[in-house]
N, C-alpha and C positions, 0 to 999 in steps of 0.2 A: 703553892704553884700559882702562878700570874697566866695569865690569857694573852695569847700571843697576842703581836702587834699586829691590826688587821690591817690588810693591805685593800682595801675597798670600803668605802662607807657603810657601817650596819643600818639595814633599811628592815624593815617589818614587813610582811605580811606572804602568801603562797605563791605570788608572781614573782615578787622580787627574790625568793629565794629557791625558785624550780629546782633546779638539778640539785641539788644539795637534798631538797628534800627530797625528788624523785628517788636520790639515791639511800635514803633513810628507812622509806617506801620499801626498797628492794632488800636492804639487809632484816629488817624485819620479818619479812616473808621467809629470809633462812631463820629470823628464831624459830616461827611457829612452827617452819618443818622438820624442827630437833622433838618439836612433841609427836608430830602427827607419824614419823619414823615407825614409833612404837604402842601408839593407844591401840591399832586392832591387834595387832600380834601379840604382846607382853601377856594378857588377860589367859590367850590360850597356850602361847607359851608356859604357862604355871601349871597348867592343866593338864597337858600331852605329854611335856618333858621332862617338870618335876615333881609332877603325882600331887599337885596341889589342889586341896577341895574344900576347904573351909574360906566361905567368902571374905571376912575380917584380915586371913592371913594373907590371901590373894589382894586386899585394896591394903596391906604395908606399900608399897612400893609406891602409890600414888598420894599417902598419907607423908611418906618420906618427903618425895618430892613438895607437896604444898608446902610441910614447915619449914626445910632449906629456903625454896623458892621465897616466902613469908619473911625469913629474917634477911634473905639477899633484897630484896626491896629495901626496907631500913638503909641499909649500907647504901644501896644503887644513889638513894638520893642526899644523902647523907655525903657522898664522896664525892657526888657531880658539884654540887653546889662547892662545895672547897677544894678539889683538883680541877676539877673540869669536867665535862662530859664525856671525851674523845677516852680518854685514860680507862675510865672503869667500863665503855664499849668493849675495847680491847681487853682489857681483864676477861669481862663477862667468856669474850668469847675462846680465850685458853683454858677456861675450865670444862668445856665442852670439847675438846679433842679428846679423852679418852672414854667418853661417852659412848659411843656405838662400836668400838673395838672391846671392852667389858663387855657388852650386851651381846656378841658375836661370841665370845671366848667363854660367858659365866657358865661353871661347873657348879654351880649350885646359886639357892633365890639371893641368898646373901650379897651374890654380888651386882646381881638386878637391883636391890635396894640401894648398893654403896653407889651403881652408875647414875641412880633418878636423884640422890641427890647433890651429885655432881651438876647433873641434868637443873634440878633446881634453882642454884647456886647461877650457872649461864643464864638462865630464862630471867630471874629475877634481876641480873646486873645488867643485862641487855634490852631485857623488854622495857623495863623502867625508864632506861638512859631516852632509847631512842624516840619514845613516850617525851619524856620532857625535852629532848631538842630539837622536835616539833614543835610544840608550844611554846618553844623559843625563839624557831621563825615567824610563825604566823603573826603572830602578836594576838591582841585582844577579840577581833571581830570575828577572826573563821577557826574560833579552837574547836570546834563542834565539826566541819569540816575536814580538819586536820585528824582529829579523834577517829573520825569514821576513816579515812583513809591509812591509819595504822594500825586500827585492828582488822580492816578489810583486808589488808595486807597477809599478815600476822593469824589468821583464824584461818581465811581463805587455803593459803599453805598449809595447814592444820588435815584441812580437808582433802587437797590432793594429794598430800604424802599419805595419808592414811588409807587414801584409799588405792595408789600405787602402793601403799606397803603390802596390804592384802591381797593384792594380784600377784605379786611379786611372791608372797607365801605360799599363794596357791599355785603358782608354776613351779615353785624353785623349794618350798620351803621354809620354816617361819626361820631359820639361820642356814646363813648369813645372810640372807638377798637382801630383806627389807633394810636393813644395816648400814646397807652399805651407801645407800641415802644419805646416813647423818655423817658419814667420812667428807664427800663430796660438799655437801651445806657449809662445814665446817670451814674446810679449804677455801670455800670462795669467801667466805663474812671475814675470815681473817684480811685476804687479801683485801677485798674492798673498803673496810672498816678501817683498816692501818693505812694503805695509801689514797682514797682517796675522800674519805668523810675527814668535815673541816669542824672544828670547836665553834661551839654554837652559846656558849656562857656570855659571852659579850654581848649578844643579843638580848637576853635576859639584862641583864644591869642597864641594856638603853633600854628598855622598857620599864624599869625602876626608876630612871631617872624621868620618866615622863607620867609616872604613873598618877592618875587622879581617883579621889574615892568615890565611892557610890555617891549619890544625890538623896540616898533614903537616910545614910546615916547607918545602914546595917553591918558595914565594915568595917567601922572607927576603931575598934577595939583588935583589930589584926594589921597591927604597925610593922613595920622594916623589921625591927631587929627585937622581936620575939625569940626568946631563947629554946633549943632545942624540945626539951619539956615542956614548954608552953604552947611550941606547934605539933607534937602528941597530942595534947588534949586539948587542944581545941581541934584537929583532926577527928577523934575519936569520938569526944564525949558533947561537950562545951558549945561548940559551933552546930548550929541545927543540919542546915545542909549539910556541911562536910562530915559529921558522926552519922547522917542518915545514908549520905553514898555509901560510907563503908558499912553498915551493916546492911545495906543492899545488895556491894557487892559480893560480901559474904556471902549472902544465899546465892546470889548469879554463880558462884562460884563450887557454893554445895553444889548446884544443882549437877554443873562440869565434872565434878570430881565423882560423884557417882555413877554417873552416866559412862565415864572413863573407865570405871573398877566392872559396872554391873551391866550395862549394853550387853556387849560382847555377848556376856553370857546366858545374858537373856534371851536373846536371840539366836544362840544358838541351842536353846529348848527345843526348835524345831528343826526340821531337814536342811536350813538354808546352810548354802555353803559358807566357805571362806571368803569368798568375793564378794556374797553375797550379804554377811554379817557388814564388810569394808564396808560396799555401798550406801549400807544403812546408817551406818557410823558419821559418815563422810556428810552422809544430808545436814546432819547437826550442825557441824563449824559452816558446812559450806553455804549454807543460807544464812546463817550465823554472818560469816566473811563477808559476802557479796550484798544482804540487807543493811549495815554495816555504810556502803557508802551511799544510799539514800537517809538512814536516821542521821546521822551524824552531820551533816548539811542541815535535815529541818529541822535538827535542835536548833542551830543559828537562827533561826526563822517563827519558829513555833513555843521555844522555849525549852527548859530542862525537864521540869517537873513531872507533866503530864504524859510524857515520853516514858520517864521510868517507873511510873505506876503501872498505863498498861504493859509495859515490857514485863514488869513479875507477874500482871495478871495473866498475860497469856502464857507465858514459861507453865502456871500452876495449871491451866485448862491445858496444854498440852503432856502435862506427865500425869494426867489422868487420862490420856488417851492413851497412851503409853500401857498406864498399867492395866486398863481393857484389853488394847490387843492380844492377837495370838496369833500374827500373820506378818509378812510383809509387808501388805499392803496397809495395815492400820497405823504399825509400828513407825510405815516411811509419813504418813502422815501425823504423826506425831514428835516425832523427830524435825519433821519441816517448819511445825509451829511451834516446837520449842528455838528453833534455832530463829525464826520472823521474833521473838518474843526476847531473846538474848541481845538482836541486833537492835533492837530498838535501847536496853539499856546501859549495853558495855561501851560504847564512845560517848553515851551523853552523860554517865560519871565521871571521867577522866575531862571531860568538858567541864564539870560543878565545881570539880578540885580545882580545874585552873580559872575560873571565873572568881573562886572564891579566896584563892593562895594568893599572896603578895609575890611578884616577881623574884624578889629577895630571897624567900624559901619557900619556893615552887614546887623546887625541886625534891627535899624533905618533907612537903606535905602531900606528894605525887605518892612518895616512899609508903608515910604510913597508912595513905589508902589503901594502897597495893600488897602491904601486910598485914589488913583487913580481910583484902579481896580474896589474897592469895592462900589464906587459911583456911578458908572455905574450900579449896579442893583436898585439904586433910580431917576437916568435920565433916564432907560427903563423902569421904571412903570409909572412914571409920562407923558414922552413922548407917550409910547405906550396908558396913559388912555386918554391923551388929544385928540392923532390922531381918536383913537379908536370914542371917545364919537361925535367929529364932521364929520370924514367921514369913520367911521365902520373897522371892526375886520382887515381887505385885508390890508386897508388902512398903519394903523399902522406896519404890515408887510414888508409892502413893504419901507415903513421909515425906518426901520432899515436895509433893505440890502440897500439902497444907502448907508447911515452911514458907514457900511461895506466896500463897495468898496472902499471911499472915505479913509479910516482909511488904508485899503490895498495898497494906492498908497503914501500916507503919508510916510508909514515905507517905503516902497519901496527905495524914495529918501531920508532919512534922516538917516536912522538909517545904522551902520558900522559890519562890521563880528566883534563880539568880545571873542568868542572862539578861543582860540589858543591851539594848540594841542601840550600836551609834549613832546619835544625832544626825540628823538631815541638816543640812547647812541652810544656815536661821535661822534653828532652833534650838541655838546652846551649843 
């Protein structure tokens, strides 16, 4: 498939391409609120309605989803860079229409698992795309910027449907109300996404054609036309920074994926209500979302590195406050700094990948971070039901902030500044 004929000059950067992204902005906010629909309700839905009590069986569902979601990333960048972008947007987003009508109708968990990852499969083909055609406008100078404003997006949504879903349970019921959200989400991304987001690959190839290398010399070795396996592993393994993102945002991502399976019902150990569990939930993404568009600007400014150090230190000091509490009020302050501590490193990895990716396969090496990233919400459900099931709710908390610190000292030593900041005219 060839790139339409553009009918306007491709120009670089977040001015010259507002509306486009404003509107990139908006359909990402319906992905994140295909998750947030269902993270308070789903956990007690297993609970109340299908008599489920074993934590390990209770986070399948969130296990499901990360490995779908894990192998739909692969694909997402794998198909933008050789169809286009606009194409697998659309796909992403027809596998999520019979996502919240299963979740309304399932007469048994089985078919909560087959919806999540359905549910997977959209998130990974959507979030990814809209992910790299971003960083297709912007160009080189405000990917950090850009970062912060699509997961600010995208998390932020996360947080008010969850915790409209939880309201929505507690008046009406955990089916259908909450549900009925991801019907609505659906309908509007399709429409918007098919008639009015424009292909954004052309962008990407003027910025191939103008691309120049470091000055250090640290990117000679990551040419144009690297073949598939060669940008795995240098993704993974081989390239410092980019094998250290991903197994960062592995753990950013454990940390998500337990917190998804085990909150809920940690919290609901106590008296708090159904609104009340939402709330708490909701603090996570929403400071998450909204901290989110201050790091992702002072990565441009301050650098990558140092940002995602302390982002997993704090993550690790806050799920040990976590697993102290025994209140609202400790749990909301634990929650608020794990989510200050999320915001600080989820736009400035998606920053490292594209500081560090060739224009050329951006988009594939967006992919295999994000099959990195995104695995980690089926190692924190599985982890967290194991810990969980043999020494209780604390237990598995507190396993995920050593993780943390341990993933904190990791980048610490390995990973390099890879933001470089553009010249001042007359200086090169």
């Amino acid at each position: 498939m060839t790139d339409p004929t553009p009918t306007r000059p491709v120009r670089l950067g977040l001015r010259a391409n507002a509306a486009q992204f404003a509107l990139l902005v908006a359909v990402n906010a319906l992905v994140g609120g295909m998750v947030g629909q269902q993270q308070t309700v789903l956990p007690l839905l297993a609970e109340q309605e299908f008599g489920l009590t074993g934590y390990t069986f209770i986070f399948t569902y969130v296990a499901a989803f990360g490995i779908t979601k894990a192998v739909a990333n692969w694909f997402a960048g794998t198909l933008s860079d050789r169809w286009g972008r606009k194409p697998v947007l659309l796909l992403g987003w027809l596998f999520a229409v019979p996502v919240p009508i299963m979740l309304i109708l399932a007469p048994s968990w089985g078919w909560v698992i087959a919806a999540n990852v359905l549910l997977g499969i959209n998130q990974g083909l959507t979030w990814s795309t809209t992910v790299v055609m971003k960083i297709d406008l912007v160009g080189p100078s405000q990917r950090g910027l850009a970062m912060g404003l699509n997961e600010a997006a995208g998390y932020g949504a996360v947080a008010v449907t969850s915790l409209s879903a939880g309201y929505l349970a507690e008046q009406y019921g955990l089916r259908p109300a909450p549900f009925l959200l991801g019907i609505a989400y659906t309908a509007l991304a399709l429409l918007l996404s098919g008639a009015f987001v424009r292909e954004t690959r052309g962008h990407a190839h003027h910025e191939a054609a103008r691309h120049t290398p470091r000055s250090d010399g640290l990117h000679d070795h990551l040419h144009a036309d690297l073949t598939d396996r060669e940008i795995v592993a240098q993704t993974s393994l081989r390239e410092p920074a980019l094998s250290s993102a991903c197994q960062a945002g592995l753990v950013n991502n454990l940390n998500f994926g337990l917190s998804w399976g085990l909150f809920p019902l940690l919290f609901a150990t106590t008296d708090l209500t159904v609104g009340r569990i939402g709330l708490l939930f909701a603090l996570y993404p929403g400071v998450w979302g909204a901290g989110q568009l201050i790091t992702g600007a002072l990565s441009d400014r301050v650098g990558r590195k140092h940002l995602v150090t302390t982002g997993m230190a704090t993550q690790s000091v806050a799920l040990v406050l976590i697993a102290l509490g025994d209140g609202f009020a400790g749990w909301a302050v634990g929650t608020v700094l794990l989510g200050a501590g999320t915001a600080m490193v989820y736009p400035t990895l998606l920053a490292v990948v594209g500081d560090v990716a060739h224009p050329a396969w951006r988009g594939r090496a967006v992919g295999v971070y994000r099959v990195w990233r995104d695995l980690g919400y089926a190692v924190g459900a599985v982890l967290g039901g194991l810990v969980a099931d043999a020494l209780g709710l604390q237990a598995a908390v507190w396993a995920a902030a050593a993780v943390s610190a341990v993933s904190a000292v990791a980048v610490a030593v390995r990973m390099y500044e890879t933001h470089q900041p553009a010249p001042r005219p007359g200086h090169g």
